[in-house]
C-alpha positions as CSV (number, residue, x, y, z in Angstrom):
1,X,-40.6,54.1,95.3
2,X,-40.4,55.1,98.9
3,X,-37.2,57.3,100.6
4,X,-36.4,53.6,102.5
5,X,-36.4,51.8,99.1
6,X,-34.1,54.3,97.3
7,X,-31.9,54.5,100.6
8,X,-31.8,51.3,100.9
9,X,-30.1,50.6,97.1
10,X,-27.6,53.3,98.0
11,X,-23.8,52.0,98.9
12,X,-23.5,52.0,102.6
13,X,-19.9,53.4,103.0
14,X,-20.1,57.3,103.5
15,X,-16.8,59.5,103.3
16,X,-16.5,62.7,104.4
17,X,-16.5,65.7,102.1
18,X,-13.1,66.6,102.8
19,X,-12.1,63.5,101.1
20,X,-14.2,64.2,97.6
21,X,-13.5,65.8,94.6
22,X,-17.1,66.7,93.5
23,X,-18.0,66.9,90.3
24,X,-21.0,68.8,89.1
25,X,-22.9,68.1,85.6
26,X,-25.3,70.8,84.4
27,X,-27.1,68.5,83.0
28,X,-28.2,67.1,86.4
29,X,-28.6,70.2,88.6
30,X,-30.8,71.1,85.5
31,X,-32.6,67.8,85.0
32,X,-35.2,68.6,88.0
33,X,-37.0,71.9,88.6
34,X,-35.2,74.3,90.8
35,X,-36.1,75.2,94.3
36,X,-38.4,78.3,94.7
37,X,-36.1,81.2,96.4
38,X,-38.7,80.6,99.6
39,X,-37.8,76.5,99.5
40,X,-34.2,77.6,99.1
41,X,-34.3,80.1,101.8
42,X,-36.1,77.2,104.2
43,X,-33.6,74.7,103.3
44,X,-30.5,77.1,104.1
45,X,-32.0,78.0,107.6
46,X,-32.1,74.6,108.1
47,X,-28.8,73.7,106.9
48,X,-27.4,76.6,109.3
49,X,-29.7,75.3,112.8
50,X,-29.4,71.6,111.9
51,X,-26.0,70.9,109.7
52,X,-26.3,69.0,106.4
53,X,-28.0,65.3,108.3
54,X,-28.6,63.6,104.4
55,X,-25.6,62.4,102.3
56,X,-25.0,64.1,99.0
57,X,-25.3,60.5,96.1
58,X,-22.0,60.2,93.9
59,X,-21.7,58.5,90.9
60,X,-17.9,58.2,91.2
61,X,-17.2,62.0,91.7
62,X,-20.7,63.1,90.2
63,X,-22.9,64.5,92.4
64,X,-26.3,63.1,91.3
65,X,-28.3,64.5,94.2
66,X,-28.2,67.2,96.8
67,X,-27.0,70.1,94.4
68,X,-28.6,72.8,96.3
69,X,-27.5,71.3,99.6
70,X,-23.7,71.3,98.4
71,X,-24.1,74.7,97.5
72,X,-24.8,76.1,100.4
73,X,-22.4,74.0,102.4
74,X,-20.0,75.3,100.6
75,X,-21.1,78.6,100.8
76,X,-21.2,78.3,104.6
77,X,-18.2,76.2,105.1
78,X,-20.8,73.4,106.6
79,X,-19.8,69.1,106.4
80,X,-21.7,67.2,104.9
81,X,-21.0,63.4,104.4
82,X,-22.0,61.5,100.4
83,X,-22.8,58.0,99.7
84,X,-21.8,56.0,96.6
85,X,-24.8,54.5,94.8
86,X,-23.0,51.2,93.2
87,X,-26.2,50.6,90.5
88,X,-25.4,53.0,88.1
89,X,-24.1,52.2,84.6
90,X,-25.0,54.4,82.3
91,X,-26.2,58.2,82.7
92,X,-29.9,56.6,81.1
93,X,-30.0,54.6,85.1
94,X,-28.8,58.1,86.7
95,X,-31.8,60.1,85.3
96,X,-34.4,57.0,86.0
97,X,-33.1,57.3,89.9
98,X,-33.8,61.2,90.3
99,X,-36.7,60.7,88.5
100,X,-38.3,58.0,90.6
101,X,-36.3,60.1,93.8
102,X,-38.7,62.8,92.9
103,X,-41.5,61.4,92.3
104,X,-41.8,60.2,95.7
105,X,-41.3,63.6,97.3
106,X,-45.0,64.8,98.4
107,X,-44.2,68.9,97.6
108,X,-44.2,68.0,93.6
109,X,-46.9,68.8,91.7
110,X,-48.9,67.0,89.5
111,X,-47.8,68.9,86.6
112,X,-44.0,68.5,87.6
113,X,-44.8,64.3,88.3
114,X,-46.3,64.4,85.0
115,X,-43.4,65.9,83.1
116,X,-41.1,63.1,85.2
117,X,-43.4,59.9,84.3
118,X,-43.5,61.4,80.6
119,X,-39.3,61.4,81.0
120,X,-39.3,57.8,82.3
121,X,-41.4,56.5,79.6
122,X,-38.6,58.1,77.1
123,X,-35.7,56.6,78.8
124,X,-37.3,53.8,79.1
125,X,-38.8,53.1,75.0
126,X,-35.5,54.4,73.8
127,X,-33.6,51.8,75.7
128,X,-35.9,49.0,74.7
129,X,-35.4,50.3,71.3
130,X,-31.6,49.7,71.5
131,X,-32.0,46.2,72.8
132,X,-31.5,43.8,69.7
133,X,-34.6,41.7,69.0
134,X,-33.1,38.4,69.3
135,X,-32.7,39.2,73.3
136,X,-35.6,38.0,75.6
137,X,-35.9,39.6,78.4
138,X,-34.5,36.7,80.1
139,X,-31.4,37.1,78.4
140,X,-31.2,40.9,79.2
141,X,-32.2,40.7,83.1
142,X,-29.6,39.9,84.9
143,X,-27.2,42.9,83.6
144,X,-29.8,45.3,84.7
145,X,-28.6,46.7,88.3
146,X,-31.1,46.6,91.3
147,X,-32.7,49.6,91.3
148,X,-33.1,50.8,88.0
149,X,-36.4,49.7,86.1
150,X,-35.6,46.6,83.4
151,X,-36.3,47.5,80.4
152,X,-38.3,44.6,78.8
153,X,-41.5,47.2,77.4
154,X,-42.3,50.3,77.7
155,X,-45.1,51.9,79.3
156,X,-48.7,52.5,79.0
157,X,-50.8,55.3,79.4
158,X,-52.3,54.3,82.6
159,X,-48.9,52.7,84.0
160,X,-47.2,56.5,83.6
161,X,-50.4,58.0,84.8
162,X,-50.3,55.6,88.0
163,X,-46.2,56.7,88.5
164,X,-47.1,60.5,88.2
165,X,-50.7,59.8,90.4
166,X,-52.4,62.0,87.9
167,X,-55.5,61.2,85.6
168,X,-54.9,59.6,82.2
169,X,-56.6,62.8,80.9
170,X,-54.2,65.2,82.7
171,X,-51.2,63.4,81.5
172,X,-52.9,63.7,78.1
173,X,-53.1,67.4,78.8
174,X,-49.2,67.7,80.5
175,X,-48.1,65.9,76.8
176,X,-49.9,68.3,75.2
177,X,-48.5,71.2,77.1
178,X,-45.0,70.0,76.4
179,X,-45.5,69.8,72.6
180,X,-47.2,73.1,72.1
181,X,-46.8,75.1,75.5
182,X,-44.8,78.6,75.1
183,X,-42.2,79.3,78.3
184,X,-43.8,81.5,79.3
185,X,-47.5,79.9,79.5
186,X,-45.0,77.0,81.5
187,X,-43.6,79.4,83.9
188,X,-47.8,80.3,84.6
189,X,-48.5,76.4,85.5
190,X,-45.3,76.1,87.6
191,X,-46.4,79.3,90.0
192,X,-50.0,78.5,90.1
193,X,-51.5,81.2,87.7
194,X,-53.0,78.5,85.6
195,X,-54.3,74.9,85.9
196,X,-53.0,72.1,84.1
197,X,-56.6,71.8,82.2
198,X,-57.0,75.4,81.3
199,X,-53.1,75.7,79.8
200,X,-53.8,72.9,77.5
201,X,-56.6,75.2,75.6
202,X,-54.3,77.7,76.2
203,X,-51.4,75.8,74.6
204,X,-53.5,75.4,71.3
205,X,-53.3,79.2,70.6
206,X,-49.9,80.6,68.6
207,X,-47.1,81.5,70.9
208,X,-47.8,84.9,70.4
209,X,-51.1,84.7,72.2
210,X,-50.0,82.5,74.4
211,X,-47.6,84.6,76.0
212,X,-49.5,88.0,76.1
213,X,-52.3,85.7,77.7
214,X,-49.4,84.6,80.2
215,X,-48.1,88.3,80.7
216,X,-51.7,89.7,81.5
217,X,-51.7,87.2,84.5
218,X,-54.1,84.7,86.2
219,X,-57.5,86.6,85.1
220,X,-56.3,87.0,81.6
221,X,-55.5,83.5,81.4
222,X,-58.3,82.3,82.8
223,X,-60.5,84.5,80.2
224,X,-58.5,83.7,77.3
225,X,-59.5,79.9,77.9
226,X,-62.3,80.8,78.5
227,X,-62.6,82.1,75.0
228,X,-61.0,79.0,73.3
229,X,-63.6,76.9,75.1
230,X,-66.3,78.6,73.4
231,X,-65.3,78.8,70.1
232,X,-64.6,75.2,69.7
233,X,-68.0,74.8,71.1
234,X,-70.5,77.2,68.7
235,X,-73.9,76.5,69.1
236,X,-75.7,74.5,66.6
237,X,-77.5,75.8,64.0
238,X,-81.4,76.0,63.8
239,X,-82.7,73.6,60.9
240,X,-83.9,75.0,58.5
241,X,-88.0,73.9,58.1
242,X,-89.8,73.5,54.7
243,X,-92.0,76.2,53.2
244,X,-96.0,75.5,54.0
245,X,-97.3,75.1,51.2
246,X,-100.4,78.0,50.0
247,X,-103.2,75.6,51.1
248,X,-101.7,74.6,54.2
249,X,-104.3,73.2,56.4
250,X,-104.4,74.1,60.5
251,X,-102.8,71.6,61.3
252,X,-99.9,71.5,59.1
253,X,-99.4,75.0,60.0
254,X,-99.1,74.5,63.9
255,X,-96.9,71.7,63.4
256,X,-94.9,74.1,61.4
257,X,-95.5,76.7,64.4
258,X,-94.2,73.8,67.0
259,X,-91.0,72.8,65.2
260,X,-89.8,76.2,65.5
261,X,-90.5,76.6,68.9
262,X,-88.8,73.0,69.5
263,X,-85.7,74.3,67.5
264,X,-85.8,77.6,69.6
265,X,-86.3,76.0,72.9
266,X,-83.3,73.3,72.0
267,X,-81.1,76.7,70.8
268,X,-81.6,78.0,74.4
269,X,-81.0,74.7,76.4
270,X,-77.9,74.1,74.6
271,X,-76.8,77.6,75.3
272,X,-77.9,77.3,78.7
273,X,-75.7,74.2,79.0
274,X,-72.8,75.4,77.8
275,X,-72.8,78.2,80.0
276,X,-73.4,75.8,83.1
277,X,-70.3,73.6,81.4
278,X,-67.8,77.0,81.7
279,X,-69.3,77.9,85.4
280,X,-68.6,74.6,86.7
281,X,-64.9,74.6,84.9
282,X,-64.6,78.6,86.1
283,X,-65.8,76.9,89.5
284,X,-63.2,74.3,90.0
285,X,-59.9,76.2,88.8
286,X,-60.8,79.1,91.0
287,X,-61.2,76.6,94.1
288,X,-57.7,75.3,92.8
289,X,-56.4,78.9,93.0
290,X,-56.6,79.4,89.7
């Protein structure tokens, strides 16, 4: 959904902020990832040179979005003006808004999209789960307010995938991350240490290892995947050949002679490949700044 589209399903009288009594849920300032102290830093010089130019969004008196930009107007004493958005009904249509807000912002990342998508298609199952089964969606339409998504199904797989603009295979890997992932091995996505692909190995180790991995940094990481990837992937075995018999003629012992080189020579290619497999993977996280 594009800034113009969310804008546009906003109230359209603003009131100044002399005139609000603001409240602020931790729930929402929590619900999206905080500003880096750089991003924080940029958006209070800009606050400072350019005043506050976007409205704060109220739910009545809840402040739904512009947290960080309230706080530092009130640290500085700065106006700021807030719109009403007049869709809301439930705290469920609140979260779906700053989730599809954010999504459409082009500094999130694909991990931090693909935690939001996974969110919507929560929100979104657990209301269809409430709806009783007698209720088309024909009959359940028209009290859904513009602007929040109806909620006649859930989502797919590739539908989320689509919302976040990620892979099917990295939201695959973000799920997994969330299930298994310690903090720590989180925090080491979220500043870049680690790609979304190497901390889902990661995230199949004990928490225990995944956190000293995390606290020896981006090479440890990036070894200790490394590692995972290879024992999951031992090479196969050599078959074992029959005996040749005493009498074995010449040519039953060369055949004998060319199986094991064939079984030596397939030992080495697949090593061979495997080692190509964790160059290109090595390849493509370090040109991601991994």
């Amino acid at each position: 959904m594009s800034v113009h589209t969310i804008i546009g399903k906003l109230a359209t009288v603003f009131l100044p902020s002399y005139r609000m009594n603001i409240i602020i849920k931790e729930e929402l300032r929590a619900y999206i990832d905080p500003l880096t102290q750089d991003e924080f830093a940029a958006l209070e010089r800009s606050l400072l040179n350019e005043g506050c130019r976007d409205a704060l969004v109220l739910w009545g008196d809840i402040l739904v979005d512009g947290h960080n930009r309230y706080g530092i107007c009130q640290k500085h004493d700065l106006p700021f003006n807030t719109v009403q958005n007049t869709s809301f009904q439930s705290m469920d249509d609140v979260h779906l808004w700053m989730i599809d807000n954010h999504l459409g912002r082009r500094s999130v990342s694909d991990f931090q999209r693909g935690v939001l998508a996974l969110r919507k298609k929560d929100i979104l199952s657990a209301r269809l789960a409430r709806q009783p089964e007698e209720n088309s969606p024909a009959d359940t339409s028209a009290d859904i307010p513009a602007g929040i998504a109806e909620p006649k199904r859930t989502l797919s797989r590739q539908e989320i995938a689509r919302t976040a603009r990620v892979s099917s295979i990295t939201l695959g890997q973000i799920e997994k991350i969330q299930k298994s992932a310690a903090p720590e091995l989180v925090d080491a996505i979220k500043s870049g240490e680690i790609s979304i692909n190497a901390a889902a190995v990661v995230a199949t180790l004990p928490a225990e290892k995944q956190i000293a991995a995390a606290a020896g940094g981006k090479k440890e990481l990036r070894e200790t995947a490394r590692q995972v990837r290879a024992a999951k992937s031992p090479p196969k075995s050599r078959p074992q050949l029959p005996p040749l018999p005493e009498d074995a003629s010449a040519e039953q012992i060369e055949i004998q002679r060319l199986s094991i080189l064939v079984a030596e020579l397939t030992e080495e290619r697949d090593l061979l490949k495997k080692k190509v497999q964790n160059l290109t993977i090595a390849l493509a996280e370090s040109r991601n700044g991994q």
